[in-house]
Phi, psi and omega in degrees: 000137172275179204249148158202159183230141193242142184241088204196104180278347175275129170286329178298320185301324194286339200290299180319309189297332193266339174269309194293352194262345172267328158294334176275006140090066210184103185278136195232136154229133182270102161246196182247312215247173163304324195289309202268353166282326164326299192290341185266332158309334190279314198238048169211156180247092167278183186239343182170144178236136151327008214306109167288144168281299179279101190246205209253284188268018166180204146235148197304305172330313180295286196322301178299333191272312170327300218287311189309317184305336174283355196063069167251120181252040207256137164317135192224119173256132214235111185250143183202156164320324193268124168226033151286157179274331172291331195287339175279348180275322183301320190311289203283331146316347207241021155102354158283151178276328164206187219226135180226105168284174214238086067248153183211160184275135185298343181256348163299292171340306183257017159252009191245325168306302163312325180290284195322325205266003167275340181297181162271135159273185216262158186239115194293166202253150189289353182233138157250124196229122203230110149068241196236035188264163134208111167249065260262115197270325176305330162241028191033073141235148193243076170325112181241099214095205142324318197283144164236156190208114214285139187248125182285170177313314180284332182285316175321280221267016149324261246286309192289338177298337156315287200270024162277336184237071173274171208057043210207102183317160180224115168288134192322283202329288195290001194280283184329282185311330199268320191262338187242129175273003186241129178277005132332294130007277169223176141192204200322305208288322190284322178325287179310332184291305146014269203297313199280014153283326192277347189278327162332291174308304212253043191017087169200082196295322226278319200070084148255317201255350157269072180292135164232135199243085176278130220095329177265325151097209188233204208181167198225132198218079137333148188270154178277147149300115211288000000 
């Protein structure tokens, strides 16, 4: 079943949209504002996201025009009030894939969500490559340089989740959700154990390229390029 997120602060609309999109066999999380959409995006994999234009702390739009600029490539169905062709032309410029007004019919909705989760999505690329860092997910290794360094499967998805954002803290918790699928599973203490194999393998005993932070967690800091 796919995943979705609906951004939608009127309570009678998200309660219909979130019950028609769970009979159409679609697990949904509901937030009301742009803040908690943020947080959810961060510690969730969605399949498509839902979108209000006019929200409590902001616009959606901006929010959609941001995400992208981050390269976020999850389908964005952008729903509003405005049924001018420019405000549908401003939308899909603005980084949505299709555009819905308001008031709508619930089976128009849930044939135009269906359509999106039928495109192809976009396939993050099999290598990440940060200054002279490269990390090749076909052979779970991480290249430094000349050098190759064989990586276990958890250390791989350490290293690459880091390093699609570098210099940009990652918290244990979120670290965790993302990477262990049981909360059970793992925590702070199996993380850290991790973390200091991998500062190990890539001599970086120091923490320079592997940073840590407290409150903040930890983050992949390459040295600049002179």
């Amino acid at each position: 079943m796919t995943k979705l997120l609906l951004v939608e602060d009127d309570p009678s609309l998200k309660f219909i949209i979130r019950r028609c999109l769970e009979i159409d066999r679609h697990f949904v999380d509901v937030v009301e504002t742009l803040g908690a959409a943020s947080a959810a995006i961060e510690l969730n994999q969605y399949d498509l996201l839902v979108l209000d234009w006019n929200l409590p702390d902001g616009s959606g739009l901006e929010f959609c025009r941001k995400c992208r600029s981050n390269g976020f490539t999850v389908p964005v169905l952008m729903l509003t009030a405005r049924s001018a062709k420019s405000d549908m032309v401003e939308a899909l410029d603005g980084g949505a894939d299709d555009y819905i007004s308001k008031p709508f019919d619930t089976q128009e909705l849930l044939a135009r969500v269906r359509a999106l989760l039928r495109r192809p999505q976009a396939i993050a690329p099999e290598t990440v490559t940060v200054g002279q860092y490269s990390l090749d997910a076909n052979l779970l290794q991480l290249r430094i340089g000349e050098e190759a360094i064989a990586l276990a499967p958890k250390e791989f998805a350490i290293m690459e989740l880091l390093m699609r954002q570098p210099s940009k803290f990652f918290p244990p918790e979120m670290i965790i959700m993302k990477l262990w699928p049981s909360s059970s599973e793992a925590d702070a203490t199996t993380l850290r154990t991790h973390i200091k194999n991998l500062r190990k393998k890539i001599d970086d005993s120091d923490g320079v390229l592997i940073q840590s932070a407290r409150n903040r967690g930890y983050s992949f800091n390459p040295p600049k390029e002179s």
